[in-house]
Residue, then its C-alpha position, 0 to 999 in steps of 0.5 A: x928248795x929241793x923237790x923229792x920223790x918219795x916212793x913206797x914198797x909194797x903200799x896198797x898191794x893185795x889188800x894190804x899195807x892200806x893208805x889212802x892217798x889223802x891220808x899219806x899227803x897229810x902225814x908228809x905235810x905234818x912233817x913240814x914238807x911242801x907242795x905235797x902231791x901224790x900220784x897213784x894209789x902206790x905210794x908215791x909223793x913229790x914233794x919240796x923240803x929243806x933237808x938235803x940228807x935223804x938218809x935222814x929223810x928216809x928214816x924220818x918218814x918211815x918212822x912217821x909211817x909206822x907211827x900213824x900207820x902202824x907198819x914200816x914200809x922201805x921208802x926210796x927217795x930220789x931228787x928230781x934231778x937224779x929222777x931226770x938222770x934215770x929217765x936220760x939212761x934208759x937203756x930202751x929210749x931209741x927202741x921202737x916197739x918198746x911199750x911204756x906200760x911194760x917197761x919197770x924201773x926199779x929204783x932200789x935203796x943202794x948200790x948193790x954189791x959188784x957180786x951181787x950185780x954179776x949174778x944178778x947179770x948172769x940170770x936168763x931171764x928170756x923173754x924179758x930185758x933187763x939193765x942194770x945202771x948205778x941204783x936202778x933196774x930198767x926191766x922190759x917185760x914183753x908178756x907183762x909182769x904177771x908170769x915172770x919168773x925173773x921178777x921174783x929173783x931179782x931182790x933176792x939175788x941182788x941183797x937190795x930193796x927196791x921199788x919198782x915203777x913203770x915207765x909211765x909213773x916215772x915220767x908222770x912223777x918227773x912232769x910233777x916234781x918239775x911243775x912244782x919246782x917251777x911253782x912257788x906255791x903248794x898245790x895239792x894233787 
């Protein structure tokens, strides 16, 4: 049975799209998937299904969100075998120096246009970092987020939504999904 990242947008940011993490477990139980565990306060659940069209469970979990929630946030799904492929691409891995709580990866919902990506490639985004590879942004932010000025551009230029994740949730989310594939239980986190 495949194990799925789940990944929501703008969950529990400023005071809004409010959910609690128990409440976000249960919904996704109530969809019939298994060994739903969630991991920080943001949005994300790993879980295992049967369904293998990610289209279709993306749709079926914003709608469910809307639903009991009543919003609809973006929800960026990744197998754990495309989690594992991000995390062998990062373009920062033999850097020494590079500080996981500052590097984000930003998973977006598809591929952005070839136009899109060279402008996006064309940004100076000084002192930050930042690589582009299929549907995911690795972005280094040396001062942190907070300041940045190509934060903000980034969406906007490329006309694709996304969700980003730092370093240390993404390899967290991975050791997750891994634990669950290796158990045939549903253990709840």
């Amino acid at each position: 049975m495949p194990v799925v990242i789940s990944m929501l947008r703008g969950v529990n940011v400023g005071g809004h799209n409010k959910i609690k993490m128990d409440a976000l477990r249960a919904l996704y139980e109530s969809l019939k998937f298994t060994g739903c565990q969630t991991h920080i306060q943001s949005g994300n659940v790993i879980f295992k299904t049967t369904e293998r069209n990610l289209s279709k469970l993306t749709s079926q979990i914003q709608t469910a969100i809307e639903r009991s929630f009543g919003f609809r946030p973006d929800v960026i799904l990744r197998t754990a075998d495309e989690l594992r492929d991000v995390i062998a691409r990062n373009p920062f891995a033999k850097r020494r120096g590079i500080e996981p709580g500052k590097l984000l990866v930003t998973f977006l919902a598809s591929d952005p246009a070839p136009e899109a990506r060279d402008n996006l490639l064309k940004l100076k985004p000084d002192p930050e970092e930042l690589h582009i590879d299929g549907r995911e942004l690795y972005i280094y932010f040396p001062d942190g987020m907070g300041r940045s000025k190509l934060w903000p551009l980034i969406e906007r230029t490329l006309k694709v939504s996304g969700t980003g994740r730092n370093w240390n949730s993404v390899i967290k989310m991975l050791a997750i999904a891994d634990a669950l594939s290796a158990n045939t239980g549903s253990a709840k986190g």
